[in-house]
C-alpha positions as CSV (number, residue, x, y, z in Angstrom):
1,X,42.4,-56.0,12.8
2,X,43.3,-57.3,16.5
3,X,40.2,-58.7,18.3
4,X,41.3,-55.8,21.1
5,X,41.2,-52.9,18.2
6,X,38.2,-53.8,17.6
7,X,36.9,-53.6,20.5
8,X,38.4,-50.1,21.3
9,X,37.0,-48.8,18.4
10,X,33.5,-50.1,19.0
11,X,33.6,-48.3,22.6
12,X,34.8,-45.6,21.0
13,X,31.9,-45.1,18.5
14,X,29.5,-46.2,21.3
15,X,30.5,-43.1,23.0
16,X,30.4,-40.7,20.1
17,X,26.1,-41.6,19.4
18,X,24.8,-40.0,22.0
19,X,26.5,-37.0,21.5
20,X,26.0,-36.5,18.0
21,X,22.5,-37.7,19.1
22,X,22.6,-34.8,21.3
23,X,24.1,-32.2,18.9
24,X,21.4,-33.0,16.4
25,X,18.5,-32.5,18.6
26,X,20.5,-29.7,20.3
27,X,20.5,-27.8,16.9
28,X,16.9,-28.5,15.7
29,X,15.4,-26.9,19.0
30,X,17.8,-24.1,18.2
31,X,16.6,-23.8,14.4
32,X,13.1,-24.1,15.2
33,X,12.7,-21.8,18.0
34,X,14.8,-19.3,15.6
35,X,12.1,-20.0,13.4
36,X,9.5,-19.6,15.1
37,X,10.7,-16.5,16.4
38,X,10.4,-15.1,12.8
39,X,7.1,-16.6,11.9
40,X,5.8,-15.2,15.1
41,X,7.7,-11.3,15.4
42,X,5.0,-9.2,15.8
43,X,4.6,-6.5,12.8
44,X,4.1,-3.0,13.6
45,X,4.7,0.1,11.3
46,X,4.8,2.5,13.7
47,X,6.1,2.1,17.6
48,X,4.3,2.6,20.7
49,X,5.5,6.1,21.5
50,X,4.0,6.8,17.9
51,X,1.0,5.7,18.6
52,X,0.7,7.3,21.9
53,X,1.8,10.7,20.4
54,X,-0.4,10.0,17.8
55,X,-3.8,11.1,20.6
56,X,-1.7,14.7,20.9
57,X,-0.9,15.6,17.0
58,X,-4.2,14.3,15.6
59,X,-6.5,14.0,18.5
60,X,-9.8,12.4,17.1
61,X,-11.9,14.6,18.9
62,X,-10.9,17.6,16.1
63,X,-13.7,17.3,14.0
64,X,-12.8,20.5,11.8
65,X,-12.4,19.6,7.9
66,X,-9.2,19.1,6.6
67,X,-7.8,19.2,9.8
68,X,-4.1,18.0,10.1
69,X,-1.7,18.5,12.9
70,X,0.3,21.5,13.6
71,X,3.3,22.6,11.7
72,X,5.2,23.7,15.0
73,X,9.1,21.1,15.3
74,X,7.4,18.8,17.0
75,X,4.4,17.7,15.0
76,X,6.4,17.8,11.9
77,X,9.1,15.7,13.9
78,X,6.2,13.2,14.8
79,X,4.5,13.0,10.8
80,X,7.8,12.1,9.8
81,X,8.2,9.6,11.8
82,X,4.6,8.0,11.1
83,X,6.0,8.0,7.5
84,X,9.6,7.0,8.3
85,X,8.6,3.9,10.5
86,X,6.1,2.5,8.1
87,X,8.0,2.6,5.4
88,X,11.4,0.9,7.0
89,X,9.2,-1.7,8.2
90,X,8.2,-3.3,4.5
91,X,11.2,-1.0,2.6
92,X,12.5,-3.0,-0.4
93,X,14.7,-1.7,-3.2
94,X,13.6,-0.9,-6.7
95,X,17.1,-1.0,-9.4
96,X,14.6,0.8,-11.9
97,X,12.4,3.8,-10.4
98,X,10.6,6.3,-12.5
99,X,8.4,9.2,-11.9
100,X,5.3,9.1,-14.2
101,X,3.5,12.4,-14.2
102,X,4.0,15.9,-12.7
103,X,7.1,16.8,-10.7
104,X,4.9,18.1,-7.8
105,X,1.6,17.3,-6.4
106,X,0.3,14.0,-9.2
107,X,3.2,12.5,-9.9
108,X,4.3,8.6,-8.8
109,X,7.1,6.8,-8.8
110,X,6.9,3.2,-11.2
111,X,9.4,0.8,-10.3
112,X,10.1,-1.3,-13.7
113,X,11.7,-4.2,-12.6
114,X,9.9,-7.3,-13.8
115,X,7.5,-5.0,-15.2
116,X,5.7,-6.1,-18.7
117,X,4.2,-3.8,-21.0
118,X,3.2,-6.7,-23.0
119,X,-1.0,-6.6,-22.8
120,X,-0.5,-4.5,-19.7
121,X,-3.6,-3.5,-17.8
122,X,-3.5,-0.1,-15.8
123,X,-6.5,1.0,-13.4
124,X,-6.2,5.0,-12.6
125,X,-9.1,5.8,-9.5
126,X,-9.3,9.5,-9.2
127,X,-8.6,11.6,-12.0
128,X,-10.0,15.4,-11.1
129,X,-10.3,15.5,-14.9
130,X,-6.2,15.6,-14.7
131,X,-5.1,12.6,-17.2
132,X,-1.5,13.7,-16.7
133,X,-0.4,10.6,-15.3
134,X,-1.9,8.7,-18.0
135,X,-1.2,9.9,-20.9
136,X,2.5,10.1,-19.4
137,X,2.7,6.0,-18.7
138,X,0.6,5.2,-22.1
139,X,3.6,6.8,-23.8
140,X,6.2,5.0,-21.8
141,X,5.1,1.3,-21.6
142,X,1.6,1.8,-24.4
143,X,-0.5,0.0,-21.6
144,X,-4.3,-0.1,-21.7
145,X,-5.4,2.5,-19.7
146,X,-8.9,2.9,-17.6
147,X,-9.3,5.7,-15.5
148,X,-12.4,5.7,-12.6
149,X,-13.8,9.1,-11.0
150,X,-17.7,9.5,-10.5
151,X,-16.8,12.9,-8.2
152,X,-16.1,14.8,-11.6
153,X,-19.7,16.7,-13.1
154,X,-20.7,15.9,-17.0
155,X,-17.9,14.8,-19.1
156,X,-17.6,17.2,-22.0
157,X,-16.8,15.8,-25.5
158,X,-12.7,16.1,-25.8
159,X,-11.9,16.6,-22.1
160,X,-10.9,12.6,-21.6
161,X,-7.8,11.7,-24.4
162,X,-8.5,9.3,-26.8
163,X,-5.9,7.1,-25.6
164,X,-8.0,6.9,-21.8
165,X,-11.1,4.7,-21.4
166,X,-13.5,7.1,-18.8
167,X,-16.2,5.8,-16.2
168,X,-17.7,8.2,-14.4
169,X,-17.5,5.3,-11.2
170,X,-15.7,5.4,-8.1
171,X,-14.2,2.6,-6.5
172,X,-14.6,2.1,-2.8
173,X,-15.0,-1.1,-0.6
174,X,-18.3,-2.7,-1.6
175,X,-20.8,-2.3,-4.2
176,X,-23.0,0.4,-3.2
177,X,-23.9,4.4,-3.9
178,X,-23.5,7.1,-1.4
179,X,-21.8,10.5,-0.4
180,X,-18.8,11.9,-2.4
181,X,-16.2,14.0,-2.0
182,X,-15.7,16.2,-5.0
183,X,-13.5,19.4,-6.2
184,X,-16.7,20.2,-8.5
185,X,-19.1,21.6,-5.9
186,X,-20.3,18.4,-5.6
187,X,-19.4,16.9,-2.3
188,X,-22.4,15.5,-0.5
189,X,-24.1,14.0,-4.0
190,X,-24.3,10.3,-4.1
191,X,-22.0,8.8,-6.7
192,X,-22.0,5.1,-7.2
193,X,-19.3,2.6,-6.2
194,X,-18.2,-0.3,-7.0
195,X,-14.9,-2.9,-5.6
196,X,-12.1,-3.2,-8.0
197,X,-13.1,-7.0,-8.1
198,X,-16.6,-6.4,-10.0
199,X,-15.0,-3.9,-11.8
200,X,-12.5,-6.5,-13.2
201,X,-15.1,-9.0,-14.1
202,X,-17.4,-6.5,-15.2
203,X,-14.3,-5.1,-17.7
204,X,-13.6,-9.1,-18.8
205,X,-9.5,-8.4,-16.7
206,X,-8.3,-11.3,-15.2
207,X,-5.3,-9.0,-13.6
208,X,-4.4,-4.7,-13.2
209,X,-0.7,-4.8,-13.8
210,X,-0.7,-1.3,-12.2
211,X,-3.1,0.5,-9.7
212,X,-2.6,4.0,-9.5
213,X,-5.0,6.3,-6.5
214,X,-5.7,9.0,-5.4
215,X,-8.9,9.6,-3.8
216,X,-8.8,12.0,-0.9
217,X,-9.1,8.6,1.8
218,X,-11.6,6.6,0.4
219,X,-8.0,4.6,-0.2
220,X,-8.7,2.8,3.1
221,X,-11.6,1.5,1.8
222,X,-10.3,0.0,-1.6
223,X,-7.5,-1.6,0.2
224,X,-10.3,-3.8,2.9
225,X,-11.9,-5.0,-0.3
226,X,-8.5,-6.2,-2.1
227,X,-7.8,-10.1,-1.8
228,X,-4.6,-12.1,-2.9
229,X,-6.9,-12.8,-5.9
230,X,-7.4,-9.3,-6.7
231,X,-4.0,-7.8,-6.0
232,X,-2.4,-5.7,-8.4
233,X,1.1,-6.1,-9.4
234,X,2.2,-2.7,-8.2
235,X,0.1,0.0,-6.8
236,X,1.0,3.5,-6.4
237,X,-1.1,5.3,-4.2
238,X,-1.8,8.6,-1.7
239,X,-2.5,8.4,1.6
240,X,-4.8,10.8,3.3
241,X,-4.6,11.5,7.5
242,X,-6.7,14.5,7.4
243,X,-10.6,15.0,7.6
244,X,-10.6,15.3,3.9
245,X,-13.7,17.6,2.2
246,X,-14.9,17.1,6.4
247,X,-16.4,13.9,5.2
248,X,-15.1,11.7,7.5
249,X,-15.9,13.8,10.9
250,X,-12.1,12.9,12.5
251,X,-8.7,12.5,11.3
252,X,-7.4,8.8,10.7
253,X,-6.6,7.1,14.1
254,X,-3.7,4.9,14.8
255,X,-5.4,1.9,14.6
256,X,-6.8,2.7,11.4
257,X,-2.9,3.5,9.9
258,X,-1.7,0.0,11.7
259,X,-4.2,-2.1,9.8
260,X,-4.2,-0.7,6.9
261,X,-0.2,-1.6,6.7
262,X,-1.0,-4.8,8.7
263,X,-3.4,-5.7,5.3
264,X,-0.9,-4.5,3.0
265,X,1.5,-6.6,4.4
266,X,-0.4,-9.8,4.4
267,X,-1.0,-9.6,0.6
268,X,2.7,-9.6,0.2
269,X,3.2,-5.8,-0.9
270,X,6.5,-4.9,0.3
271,X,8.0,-0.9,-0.2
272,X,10.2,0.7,-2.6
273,X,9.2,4.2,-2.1
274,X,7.5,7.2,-0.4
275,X,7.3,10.8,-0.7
276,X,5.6,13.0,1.6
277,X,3.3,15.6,-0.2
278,X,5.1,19.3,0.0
279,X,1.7,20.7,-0.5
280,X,-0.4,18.7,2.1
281,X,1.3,17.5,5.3
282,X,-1.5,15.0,5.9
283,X,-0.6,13.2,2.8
284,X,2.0,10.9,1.6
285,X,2.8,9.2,-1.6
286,X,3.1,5.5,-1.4
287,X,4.9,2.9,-4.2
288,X,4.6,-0.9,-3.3
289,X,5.0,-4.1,-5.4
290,X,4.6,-7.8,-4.8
């Protein structure tokens, strides 16, 4: 090589640096700001004009019992849409889905991807003395099933299947006993709670495979007290917007509905489906995995 070739290409390759220089800081500004942008989106299941419509369909100055909204075009327009929004938000797809239980008002829907019935542990809060559900999924995937309801009256001999293990507990968001809500005359008696967590350690289970609710709102309070160490695997559950059993003097508010999602969300639940309850417009059913 010429001593003048070799001089052109080192002036050449001087002035090629700073621009790849250039592109390479040019594209990490661009791929952390993009990013960032995603770390920082802010999440919100339902929009603003949702929320703001949320003061006219279920005002929280209605303190009837089981009031829910009207079932006028509009209002149902507007529930759906509550329900719509959340669930596009976190929506994920399920290859496997299967409805355990009744065809109407009971039944969920089990996603069994990844699922293991191998030593598989399944917690069932609310029962109503209905052990439908259970009995369905011990004969599909022969789990160990415990079922939790302390809003039933005395347990006759028979009424809870062999294959169930029965404690007359509810499950709420701290250890404590208070008011129930019960379909036995019995709404007003104290009951006794306790978290899922000291339930686990009090049962010797180091993990619930599959949570299954549905307990008339107390729902929102079982989800404050779940942790990343406490999540279940899958959770199938029933939402409640209405005053249920007048209990809770008001309908849920908007804020209420946007953390409860904003919690969910955190633990690393995502969606894979939801059905909206033909018999009670205020409720929704509700599948999520991790």
């Amino acid at each position: 090589m010429t001593p003048a070739l070799f001089k052109q290409l080192r002036a050449k390759r001087a002035r090629l640096l700073p621009l790849s220089a250039k592109a390479i800081i040019a594209f990490a500004v661009l791929y952390t700001s993009r990013s960032w942008s995603v770390k920082t989106r802010k999440y919100t299941p339902i929009s603003q004009n949702t929320v703001h419509q949320w003061r006219q369909f279920l005002p929280s100055t209605n303190t009837d019992p089981d009031y829910c909204t009207d079932h006028d075009e509009a209002a149902l327009s507007w529930i759906n849409q509550v329900y719509t929004q959340t669930f596009d938000g976190l929506k994920e797809t399920c290859a496997q889905t299967h409805r355990i239980g009744p065809e109407d008002d009971g039944g969920k829907i089990f996603c069994e991807d990844n699922f293991s019935s191998d030593e598989c542990v399944v917690y069932s809060l609310g029962s109503n003395l209905d052990f439908s559900f259970e009995l369905a999924f011990k004969e599909a995937f022969n789990c160990t099933i415990f079922t939790f309801d302390c809003t039933v009256d005395i347990v006759e001999t028979g009424a809870v299947p062999d294959v169930v293990s029965f404690f007359p507990w509810c499950v709420g968001g701290r250890n404590e006993q208070k008011a129930i809500s019960s379909n036995f005359g019995r709404t007003g008696e104290i009951g006794q709670y306790y978290t899922l967590e000291h339930i686990k350690k009090t049962l010797g289970h180091k993990k619930i495979d599959l949570l299954k609710m549905d307990i008339e709102r107390h729902e929102l309070a079982v989800w404050e007290s779940i942790t990343s160490q406490s999540a279940p695997k899958q959770v199938l559950f029933e939402t409640h917007l209405h005053n249920a059993y007048g209990m809770w003097k008001q309908p849920v508010c908007s804020k209420e509905w946007i953390r409860l999602w904003h919690h969910i969300r955190s633990l690393g639940y995502r969606i894979f489906s939801y059905e909206p309850n033909p018999l009670c417009l205020c409720c929704s059913e509700w599948s999520i995995q991790l």
